[in-house]
C-alpha positions in Angstrom: 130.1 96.0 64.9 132.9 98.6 65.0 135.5 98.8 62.0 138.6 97.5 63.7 136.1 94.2 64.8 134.8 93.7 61.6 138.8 93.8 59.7 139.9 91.8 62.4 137.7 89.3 61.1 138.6 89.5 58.0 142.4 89.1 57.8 142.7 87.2 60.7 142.8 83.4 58.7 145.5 85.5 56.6 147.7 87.0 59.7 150.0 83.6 59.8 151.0 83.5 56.0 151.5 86.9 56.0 153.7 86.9 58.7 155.7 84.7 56.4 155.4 86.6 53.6 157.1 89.7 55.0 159.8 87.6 56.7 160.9 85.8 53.2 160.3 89.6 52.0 163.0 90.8 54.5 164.9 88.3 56.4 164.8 89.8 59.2 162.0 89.2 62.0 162.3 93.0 63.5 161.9 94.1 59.6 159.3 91.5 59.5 156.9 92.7 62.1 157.4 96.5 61.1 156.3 95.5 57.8 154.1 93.5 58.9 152.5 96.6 61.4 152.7 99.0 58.0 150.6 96.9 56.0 148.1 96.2 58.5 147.7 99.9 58.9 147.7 100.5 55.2 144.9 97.9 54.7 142.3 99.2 57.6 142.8 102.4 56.6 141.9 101.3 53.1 138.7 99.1 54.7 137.5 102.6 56.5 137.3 103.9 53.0 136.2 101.2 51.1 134.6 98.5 53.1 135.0 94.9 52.6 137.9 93.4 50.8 136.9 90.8 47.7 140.4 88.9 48.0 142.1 90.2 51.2 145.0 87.7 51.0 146.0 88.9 47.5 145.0 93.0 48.7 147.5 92.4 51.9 150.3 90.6 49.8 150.6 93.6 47.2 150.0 96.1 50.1 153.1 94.4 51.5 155.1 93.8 48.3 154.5 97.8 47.4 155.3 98.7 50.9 158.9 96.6 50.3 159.6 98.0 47.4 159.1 101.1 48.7 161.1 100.8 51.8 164.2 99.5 49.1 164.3 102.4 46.8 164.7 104.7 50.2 167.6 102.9 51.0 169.1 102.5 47.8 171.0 105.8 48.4 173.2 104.4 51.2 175.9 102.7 50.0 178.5 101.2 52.0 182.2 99.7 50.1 182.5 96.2 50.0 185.2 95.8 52.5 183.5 98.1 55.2 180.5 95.8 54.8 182.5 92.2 54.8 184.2 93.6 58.3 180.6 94.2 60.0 179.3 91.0 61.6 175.6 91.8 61.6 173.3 93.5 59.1 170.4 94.0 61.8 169.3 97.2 62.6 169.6 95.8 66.7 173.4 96.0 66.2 173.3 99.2 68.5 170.7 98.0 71.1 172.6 94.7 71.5 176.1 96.2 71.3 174.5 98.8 74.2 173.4 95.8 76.3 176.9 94.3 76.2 178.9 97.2 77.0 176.6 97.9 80.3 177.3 93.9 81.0 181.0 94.6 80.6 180.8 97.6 82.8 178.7 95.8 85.4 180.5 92.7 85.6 183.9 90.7 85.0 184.7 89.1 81.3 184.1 85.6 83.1 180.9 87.1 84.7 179.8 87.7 81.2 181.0 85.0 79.9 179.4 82.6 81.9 175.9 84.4 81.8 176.0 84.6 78.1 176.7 80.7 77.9 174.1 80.1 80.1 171.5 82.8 79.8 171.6 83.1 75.9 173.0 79.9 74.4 171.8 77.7 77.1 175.1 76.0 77.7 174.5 73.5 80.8 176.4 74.0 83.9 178.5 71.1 82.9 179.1 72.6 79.4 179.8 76.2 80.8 182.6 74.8 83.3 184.4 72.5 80.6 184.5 75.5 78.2 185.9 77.9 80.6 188.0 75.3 82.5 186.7 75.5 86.3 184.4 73.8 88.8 180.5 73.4 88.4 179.9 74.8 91.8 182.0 77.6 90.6 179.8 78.3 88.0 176.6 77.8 90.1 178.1 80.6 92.2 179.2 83.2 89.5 176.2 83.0 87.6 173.9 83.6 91.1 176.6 86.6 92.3 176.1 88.1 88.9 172.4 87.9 88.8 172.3 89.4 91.8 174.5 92.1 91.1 172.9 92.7 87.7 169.1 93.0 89.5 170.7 95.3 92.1 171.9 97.6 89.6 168.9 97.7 87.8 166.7 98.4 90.7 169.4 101.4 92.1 170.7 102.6 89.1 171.9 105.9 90.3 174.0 104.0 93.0 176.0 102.0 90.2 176.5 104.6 87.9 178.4 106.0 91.2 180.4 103.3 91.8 181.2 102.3 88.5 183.0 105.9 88.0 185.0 105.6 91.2 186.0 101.8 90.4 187.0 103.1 86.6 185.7 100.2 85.3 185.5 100.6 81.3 183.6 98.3 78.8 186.2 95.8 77.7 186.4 96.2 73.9 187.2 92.5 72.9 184.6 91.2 74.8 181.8 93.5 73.7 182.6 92.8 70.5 183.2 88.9 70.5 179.2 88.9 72.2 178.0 91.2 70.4 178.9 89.2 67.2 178.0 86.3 68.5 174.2 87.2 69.1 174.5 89.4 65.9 175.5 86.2 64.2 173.8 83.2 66.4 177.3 81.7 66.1 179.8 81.4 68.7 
């Protein structure tokens, strides 16, 4: 049997409580799984040296606690003031992915566009829902959410094209809404 079969085996019944572990560790899930990664890696490279493990949930919960600690006293350097912190509505590290997302959204398409695909798309408003919140017809929003789909797969498949027509047309992310979405996914809150 090859090392990485032979580990597998091992920490497999441990993989789910681990999981756990590092997300109580971090409270975040992205945080989670690249703690998660690290202390896998850290452990089989300790089983190619050593062999088998006499209590591998105990050996992967310290590789993981050590790893945390470790990953706390590198960022205990960066301070932020109180106020600038309070004013941020996320503490992910995604902030700049999502925020990056939205202001393409907002250059692709209208504020209702966006609006009406982030109800549907994200928080899974209902049709219903989505046309009592933004005052209009459900056929209405039937229509704008299939015009924007389309318009958002076009783009994507012809990028070069849109980047083209986005410059003639001037159209600029619109601040407020980025912002708004982006704290609302940030947050889970609308």
């Amino acid at each position: 049997m090859k090392p990485w079969t032979e580990f597998e085996d091992v920490i497999k019944p441990h993989m789910g409580p681990l999981r756990t572990y590092c997300l109580y560790l971090t409270a975040s899930k992205w945080e989670a799984e690249d703690l998660l990664q690290e202390a896998l890696l850290r452990a089989f490279q300790m089983y190619r040296k050593k062999g088998e493990f006499q209590h591998p949930r105990s050996l992967l919960y310290k590789i993981t606690r050590n790893l945390h600690i470790d990953l706390c006293r590198r960022r205990r350097g960066v301070t932020v003031p109180i106020e600038e912190a309070m004013e941020q509505p996320h503490h992910d590290q995604n902030y700049a992915s999502v925020r990056g997302l939205l202001e393409w959204l907002t250059e692709s398409l209208s504020e209702r566009e966006v609006d009406m695909l982030m109800l549907a798309e994200v928080f899974r408003y209902t049709y219903q829902d989505i046309a009592d919140e933004l005052r209009c017809s459900v056929p209405a929003v039937k229509m704008v959410l299939h015009r924007s789909k389309q318009a958002l797969r076009k783009q994507a498949e012809t990028p070069e094209a849109d980047t083209v027509k986005t410059r003639k047309t001037g159209r600029k992310p619109r601040k407020f809404a980025v912002e708004r979405w982006t704290a609302a996914l940030m947050t889970g809150e609308l």
